[in-house]
MARZA-159423 format. One record per residue (C-alpha): residue number from 0; x negated, z negated, y negated. Coordinates in steps of 0.25 Angstrom, whole numbers, plus 2048, in hexadecimal, padded with zeros to 3 digits. Layout:
<rs>
<r NUM, <X, Z, Y>>
...
</rs>
This chain:
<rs>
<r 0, <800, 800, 800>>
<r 1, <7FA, 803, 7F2>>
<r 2, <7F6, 7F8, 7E8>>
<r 3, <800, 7F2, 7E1>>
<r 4, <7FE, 7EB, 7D4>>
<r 5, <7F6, 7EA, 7C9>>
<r 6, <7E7, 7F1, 7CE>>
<r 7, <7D9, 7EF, 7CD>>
<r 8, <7D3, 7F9, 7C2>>
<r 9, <7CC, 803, 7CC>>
<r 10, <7CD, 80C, 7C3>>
<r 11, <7C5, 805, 7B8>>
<r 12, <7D2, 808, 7AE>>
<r 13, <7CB, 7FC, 7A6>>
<r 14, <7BB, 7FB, 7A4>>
<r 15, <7BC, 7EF, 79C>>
<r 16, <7C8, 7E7, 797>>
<r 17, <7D2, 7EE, 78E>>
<r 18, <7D9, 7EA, 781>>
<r 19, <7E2, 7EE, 776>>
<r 20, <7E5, 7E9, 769>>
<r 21, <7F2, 7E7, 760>>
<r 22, <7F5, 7E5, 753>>
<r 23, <7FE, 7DB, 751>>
<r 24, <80B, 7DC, 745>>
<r 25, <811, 7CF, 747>>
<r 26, <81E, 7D4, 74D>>
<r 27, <81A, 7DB, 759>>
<r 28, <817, 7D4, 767>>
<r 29, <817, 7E0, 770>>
<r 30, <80A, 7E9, 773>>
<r 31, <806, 7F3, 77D>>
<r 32, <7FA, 7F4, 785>>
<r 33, <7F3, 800, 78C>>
<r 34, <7F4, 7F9, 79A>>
<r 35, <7FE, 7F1, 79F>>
<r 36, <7F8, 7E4, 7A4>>
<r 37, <7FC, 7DB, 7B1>>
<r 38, <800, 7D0, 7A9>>
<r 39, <7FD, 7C6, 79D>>
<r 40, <7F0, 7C1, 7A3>>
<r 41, <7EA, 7D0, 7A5>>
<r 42, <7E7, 7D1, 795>>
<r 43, <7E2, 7C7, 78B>>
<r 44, <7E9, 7CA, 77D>>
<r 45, <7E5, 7C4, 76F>>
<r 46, <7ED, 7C2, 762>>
<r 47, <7E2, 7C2, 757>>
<r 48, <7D7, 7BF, 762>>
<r 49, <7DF, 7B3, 766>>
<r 50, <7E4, 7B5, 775>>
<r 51, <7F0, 7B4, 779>>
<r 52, <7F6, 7AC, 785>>
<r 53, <7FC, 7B6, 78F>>
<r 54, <806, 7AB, 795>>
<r 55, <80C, 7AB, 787>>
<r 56, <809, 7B4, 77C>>
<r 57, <80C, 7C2, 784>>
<r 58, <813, 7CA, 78D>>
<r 59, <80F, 7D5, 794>>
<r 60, <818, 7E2, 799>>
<r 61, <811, 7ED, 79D>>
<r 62, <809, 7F3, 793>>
<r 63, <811, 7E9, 788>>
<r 64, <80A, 7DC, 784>>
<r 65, <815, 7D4, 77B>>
<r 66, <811, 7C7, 774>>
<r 67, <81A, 7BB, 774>>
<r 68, <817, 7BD, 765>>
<r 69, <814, 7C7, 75A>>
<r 70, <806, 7C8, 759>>
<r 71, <802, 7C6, 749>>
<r 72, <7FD, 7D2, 741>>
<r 73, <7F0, 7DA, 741>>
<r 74, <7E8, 7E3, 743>>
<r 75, <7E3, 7E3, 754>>
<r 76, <7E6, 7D5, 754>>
<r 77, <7ED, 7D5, 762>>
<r 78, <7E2, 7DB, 76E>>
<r 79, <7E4, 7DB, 77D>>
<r 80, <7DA, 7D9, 788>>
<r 81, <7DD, 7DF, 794>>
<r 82, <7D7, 7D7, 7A0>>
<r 83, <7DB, 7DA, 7AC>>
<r 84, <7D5, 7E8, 7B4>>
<r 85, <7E5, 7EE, 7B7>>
<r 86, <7E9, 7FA, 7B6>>
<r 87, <7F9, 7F9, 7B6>>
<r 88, <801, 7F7, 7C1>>
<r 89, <803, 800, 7CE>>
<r 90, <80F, 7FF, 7D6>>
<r 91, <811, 803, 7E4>>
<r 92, <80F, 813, 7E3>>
<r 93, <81A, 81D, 7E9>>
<r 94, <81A, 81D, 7F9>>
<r 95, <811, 811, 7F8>>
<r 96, <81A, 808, 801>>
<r 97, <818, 808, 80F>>
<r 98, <821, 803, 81A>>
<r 99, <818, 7F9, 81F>>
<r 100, <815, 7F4, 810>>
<r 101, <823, 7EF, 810>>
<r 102, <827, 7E2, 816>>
<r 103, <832, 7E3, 823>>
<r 104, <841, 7E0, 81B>>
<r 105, <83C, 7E0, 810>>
<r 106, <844, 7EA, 809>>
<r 107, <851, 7E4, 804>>
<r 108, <85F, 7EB, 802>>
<r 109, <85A, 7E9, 7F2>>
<r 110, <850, 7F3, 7F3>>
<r 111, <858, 7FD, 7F9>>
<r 112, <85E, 808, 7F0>>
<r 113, <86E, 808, 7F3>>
<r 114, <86F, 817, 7FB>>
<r 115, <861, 817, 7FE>>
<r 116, <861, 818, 80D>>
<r 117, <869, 825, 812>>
<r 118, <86C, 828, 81F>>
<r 119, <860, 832, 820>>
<r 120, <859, 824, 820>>
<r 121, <861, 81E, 829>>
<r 122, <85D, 81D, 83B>>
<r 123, <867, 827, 843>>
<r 124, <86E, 819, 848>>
<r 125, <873, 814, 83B>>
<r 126, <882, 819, 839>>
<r 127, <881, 821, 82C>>
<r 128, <88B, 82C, 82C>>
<r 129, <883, 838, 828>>
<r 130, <883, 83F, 834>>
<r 131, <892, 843, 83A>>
<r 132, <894, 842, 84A>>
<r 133, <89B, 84F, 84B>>
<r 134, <8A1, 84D, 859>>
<r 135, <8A9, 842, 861>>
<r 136, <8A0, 835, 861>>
<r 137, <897, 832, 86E>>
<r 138, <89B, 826, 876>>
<r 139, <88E, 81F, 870>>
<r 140, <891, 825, 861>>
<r 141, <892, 817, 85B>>
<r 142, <89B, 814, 84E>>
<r 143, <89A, 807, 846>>
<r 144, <8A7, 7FB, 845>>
<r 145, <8A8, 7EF, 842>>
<r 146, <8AA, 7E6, 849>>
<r 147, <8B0, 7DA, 842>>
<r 148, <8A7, 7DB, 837>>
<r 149, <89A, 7E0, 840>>
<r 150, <895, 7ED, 840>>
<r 151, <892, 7F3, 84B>>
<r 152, <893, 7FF, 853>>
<r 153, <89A, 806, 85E>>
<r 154, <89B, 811, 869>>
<r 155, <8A4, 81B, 867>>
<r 156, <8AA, 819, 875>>
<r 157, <8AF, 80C, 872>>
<r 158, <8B8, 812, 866>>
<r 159, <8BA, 821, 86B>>
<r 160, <8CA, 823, 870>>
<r 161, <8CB, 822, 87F>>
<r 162, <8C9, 831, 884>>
<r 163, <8D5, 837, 88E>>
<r 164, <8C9, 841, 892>>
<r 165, <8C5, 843, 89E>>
<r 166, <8D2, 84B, 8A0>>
<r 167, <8D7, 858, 8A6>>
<r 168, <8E4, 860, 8A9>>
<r 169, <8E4, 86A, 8B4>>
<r 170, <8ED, 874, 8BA>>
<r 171, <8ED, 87F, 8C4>>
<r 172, <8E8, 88F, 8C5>>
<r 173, <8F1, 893, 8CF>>
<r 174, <8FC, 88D, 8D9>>
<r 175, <8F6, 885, 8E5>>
<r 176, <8FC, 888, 8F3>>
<r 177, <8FE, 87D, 8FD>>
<r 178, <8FF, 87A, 90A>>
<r 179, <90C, 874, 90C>>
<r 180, <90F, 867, 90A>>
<r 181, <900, 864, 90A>>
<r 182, <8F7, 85D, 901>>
<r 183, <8ED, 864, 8F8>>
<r 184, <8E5, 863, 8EC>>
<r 185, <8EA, 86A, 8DF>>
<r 186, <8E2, 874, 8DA>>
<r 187, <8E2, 86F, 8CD>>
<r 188, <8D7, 878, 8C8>>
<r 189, <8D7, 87B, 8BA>>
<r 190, <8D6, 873, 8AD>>
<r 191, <8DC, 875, 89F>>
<r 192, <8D3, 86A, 89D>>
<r 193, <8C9, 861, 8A3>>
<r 194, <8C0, 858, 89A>>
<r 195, <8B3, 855, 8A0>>
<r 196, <8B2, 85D, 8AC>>
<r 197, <8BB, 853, 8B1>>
<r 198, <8C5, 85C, 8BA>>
<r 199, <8C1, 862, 8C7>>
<r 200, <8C7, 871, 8C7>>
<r 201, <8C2, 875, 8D4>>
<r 202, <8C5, 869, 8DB>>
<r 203, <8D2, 865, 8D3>>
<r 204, <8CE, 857, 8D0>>
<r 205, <8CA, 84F, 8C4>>
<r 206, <8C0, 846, 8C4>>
<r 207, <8C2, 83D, 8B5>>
<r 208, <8AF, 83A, 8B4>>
<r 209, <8B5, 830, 8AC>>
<r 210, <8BC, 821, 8B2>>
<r 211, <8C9, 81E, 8AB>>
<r 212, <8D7, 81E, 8AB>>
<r 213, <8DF, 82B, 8AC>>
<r 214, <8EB, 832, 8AD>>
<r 215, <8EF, 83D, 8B6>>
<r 216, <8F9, 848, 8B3>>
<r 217, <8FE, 850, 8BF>>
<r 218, <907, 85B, 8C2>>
<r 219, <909, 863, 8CF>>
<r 220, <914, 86E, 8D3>>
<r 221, <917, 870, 8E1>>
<r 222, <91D, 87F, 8E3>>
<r 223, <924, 884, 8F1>>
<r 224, <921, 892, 8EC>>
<r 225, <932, 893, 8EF>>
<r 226, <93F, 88E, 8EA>>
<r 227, <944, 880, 8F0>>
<r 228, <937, 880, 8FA>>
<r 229, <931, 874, 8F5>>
<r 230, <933, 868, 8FD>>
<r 231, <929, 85E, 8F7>>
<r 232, <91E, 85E, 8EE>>
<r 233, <913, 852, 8EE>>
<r 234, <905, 84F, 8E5>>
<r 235, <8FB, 846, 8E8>>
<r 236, <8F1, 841, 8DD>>
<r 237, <8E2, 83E, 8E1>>
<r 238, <8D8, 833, 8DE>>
<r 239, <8CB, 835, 8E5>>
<r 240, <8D3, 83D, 8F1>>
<r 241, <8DD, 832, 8F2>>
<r 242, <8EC, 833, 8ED>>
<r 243, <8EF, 82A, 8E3>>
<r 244, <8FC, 828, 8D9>>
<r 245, <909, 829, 8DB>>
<r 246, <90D, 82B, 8EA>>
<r 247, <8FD, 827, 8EE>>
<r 248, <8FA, 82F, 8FB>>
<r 249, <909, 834, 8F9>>
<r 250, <908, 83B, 8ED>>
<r 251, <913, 83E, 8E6>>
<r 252, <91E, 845, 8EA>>
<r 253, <92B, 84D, 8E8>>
<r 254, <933, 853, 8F5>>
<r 255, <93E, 85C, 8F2>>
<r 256, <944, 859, 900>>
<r 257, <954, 85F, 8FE>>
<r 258, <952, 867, 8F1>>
<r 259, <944, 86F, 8F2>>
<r 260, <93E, 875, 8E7>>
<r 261, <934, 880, 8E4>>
<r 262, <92A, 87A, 8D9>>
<r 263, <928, 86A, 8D6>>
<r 264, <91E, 862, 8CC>>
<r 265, <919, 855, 8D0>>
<r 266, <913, 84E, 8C3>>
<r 267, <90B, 843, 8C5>>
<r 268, <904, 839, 8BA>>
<r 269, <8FA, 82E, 8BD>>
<r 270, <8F1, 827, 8B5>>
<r 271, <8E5, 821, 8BE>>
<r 272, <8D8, 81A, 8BC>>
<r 273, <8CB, 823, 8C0>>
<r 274, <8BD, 820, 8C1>>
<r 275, <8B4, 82A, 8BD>>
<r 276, <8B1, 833, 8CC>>
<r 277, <8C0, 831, 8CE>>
<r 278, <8C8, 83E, 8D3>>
<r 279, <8D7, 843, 8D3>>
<r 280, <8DD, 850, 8DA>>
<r 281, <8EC, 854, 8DB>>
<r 282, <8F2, 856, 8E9>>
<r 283, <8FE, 85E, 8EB>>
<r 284, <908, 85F, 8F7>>
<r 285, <913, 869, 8F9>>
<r 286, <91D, 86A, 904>>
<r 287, <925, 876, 903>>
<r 288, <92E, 87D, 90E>>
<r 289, <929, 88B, 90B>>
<r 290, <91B, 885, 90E>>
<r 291, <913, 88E, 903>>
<r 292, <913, 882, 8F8>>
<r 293, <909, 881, 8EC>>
<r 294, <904, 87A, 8E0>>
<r 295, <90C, 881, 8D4>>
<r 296, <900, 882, 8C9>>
<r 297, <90C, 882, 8BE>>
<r 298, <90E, 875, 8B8>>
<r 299, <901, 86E, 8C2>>
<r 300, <8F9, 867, 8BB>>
<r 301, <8EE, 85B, 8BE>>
<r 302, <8EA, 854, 8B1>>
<r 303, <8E3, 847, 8AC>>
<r 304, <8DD, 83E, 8A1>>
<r 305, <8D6, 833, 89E>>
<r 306, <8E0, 826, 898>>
<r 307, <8D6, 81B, 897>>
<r 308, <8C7, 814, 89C>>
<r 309, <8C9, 80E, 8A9>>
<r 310, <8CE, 7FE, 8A9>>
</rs>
C-alpha cells in the first residue's frame, strides 16, 4: 500500500527552512503561506520579532495562517519559519487499496452508496430478478416465502398444482373378432394421446412409471355382427394379469337372455392405486348365437389419468 500522510522530503522540496513575511494593517488576521504546514507546531511565526504561541495566537488551515488577533501595523513585521521537512499531504492514490489492506467486515452498510451493488455484481444464487425463467419451473427451481416472518426458500414441487399426467386415451383401428364366448385382450392400439411414453400400443396396456392414484375410463362394445344374435357381453379389467374391480374374476357382465341384441356397450370406471411397474389390459368376452362375434371399434375406448400421490 502506498505512504500515507504527511512524507519525508526526498525530493529536497526545502534545502534550508522557508519563510514568509507580512505586513500587518491592524485589522486583518488571516495570511496565506506557500506551503500548507501539518500543523501549528510545524512553523515558528513572530509579530515584531516577538513569537507567537502556537497553542493560542494562531490557527492553521491549509495554506491560511489566521491569528486570534490583528497583527499591528507595519512594514514585514509578521514572518514565518517553516520548520518541518513536509511536502503536503498525499492521500491514498486511485487503485491503491488492495483486498487484503482492508480488514475482514470492516466495511459498514455507511459506506455503501444506495444502488451501488447491481445484480451483475451479485453470485448466480442470489435471487435477483434479472434473468427470466422462460419455461415451467424444475422441481428443484427454488422460490422464496415467508415463513412467519422468515425467509426462506422453497422447491417448486412443493407449491406446483398436482399434475393428472401421466394419462392417456385409447381407442381401436379396426373391429377385433373373437372366439365366441372366450376371453381375449382388446387390442386397444392407438392413442390420441399418451403423455410419457406411458401407453403400450402394441401390447394394449398402460404401465403409469409414476405411483399414484388413478382413474380408469373404459368402454367396450360387443357386436353379434347380426340382428338379435347377441346373448351376452362381459369385460374384465386387468391388474398385473389379474381381474380386479367390479365383478373380480367375473368381470362385468350383461346377458340378454329373452331379448337378444345386435350391439352392446359395457362402461366401466374405476379409480385404483398404482405403483410405478403397475399394468392394466382390458378383456373382452362375447357370447353370440351366430358364433362370428367382435369387439366394435366404435365408441371402444380405454382411458386413464393421474388423481392424486399415493396415500
Amino acid at each position: 500500500m502506498a505512504y500515507v500522510g504527511n512524507p519525508i522530503d526526498t525530493q529536497n522540496t526545502f534545502q534550508s527552512l522557508q519563510g514568509k513575511r507580512f505586513s500587518g494593517d491592524g485589522s486583518t488576521t488571516a495570511f496565506t503561506l506557500d506551503v500548507a504546514p501539518g500543523n501549528v507546531l510545524d512553523i515558528e511565526v513572530f509579530v515584531g520579532n516577538v513569537r507567537q504561541d502556537p497553542n493560542s495566537a494562531y490557527t492553521l488551515s491549509g495554506t491560511t495562517l489566521t491569528f486570534t488577533g490583528a497583527p499591528p501595523s507595519g512594514t514585514n513585521n509578521i514572518y514565518v519559519v517553516h520548520q518541518a521537512k513536509s511536502v503536503g499531504t498525499i492521500d491514498v492514490p486511485a487503485l491503491g487499496v488492495s483486498t487484503a489492506s482492508i480488514q475482514a467486515d470492516a466495511i459498514t452498510e455507511a459506506k455503501i452508496a444506495d444502488d451501488a451493488v447491481e445484480s451483475e455484481h451479485l453470485n448466480n444464487n442470489i435471487i435477483s430478478g434479472q434473468t427470466a425463467l422462460g419455461a415451467t419451473p424444475a422441481d428443484t427451481d427454488e422460490f422464496l416465502v415467508s415463513d412467519a416472518g422468515t425467509i426462506k426458500r422453497v422447491d417448486y414441487s412443493y407449491i406446483k398444482a398436482e399434475s393428472n399426467n401421466p394419462s392417456f386415451f385409447a381407442t381401436m383401428s379396426a373391429h377385433q373378432s373373437l372366439s365366441d364366448n372366450v376371453s381375449a385382450k382388446v387390442a386397444f392400439n392407438q392413442t390420441s394421446f399418451a403423455t410419457s411414453g406411458t401407453y403400450d400400443t402394441s401390447n394394449y396396456r398402460f404401465t403409469p412409471g409414476v405411483a399414484g392414484n388413478y382413474m380408469f375410463n373404459i368402454c367396450v362394445v360387443g357386436d353379434s355382427q347380426a340382428t338379435a344374435n347377441l346373448y351376452a357381453h362381459k369385460i374384465y379389467f386387468f391388474k398385473n394379469g389379474s381381474a380386479v374391480g367390479a365383478g373380480g374374476g367375473d368381470g362385468i357382465t350383461f346377458n340378454f337372455v329373452d331379448n337378444y341384441v345386435r350391439q352392446a356397450p359395457i362402461y366401466f370406471d374405476m379409480s385404483v392405486t398404482s405403483d410405478a411397474d403397475d399394468y392394466f389390459e382390458v378383456y373382452a368376452q362375447v357370447n353370440d348365437t351366430s358364433g362370428t362375434p367382435q369387439v366394435f371399434k366404435y365408441g371402444s375406448y380405454f382411458s386413464a389419468f393421474r388423481i392424486s400421490e399415493s396415500a
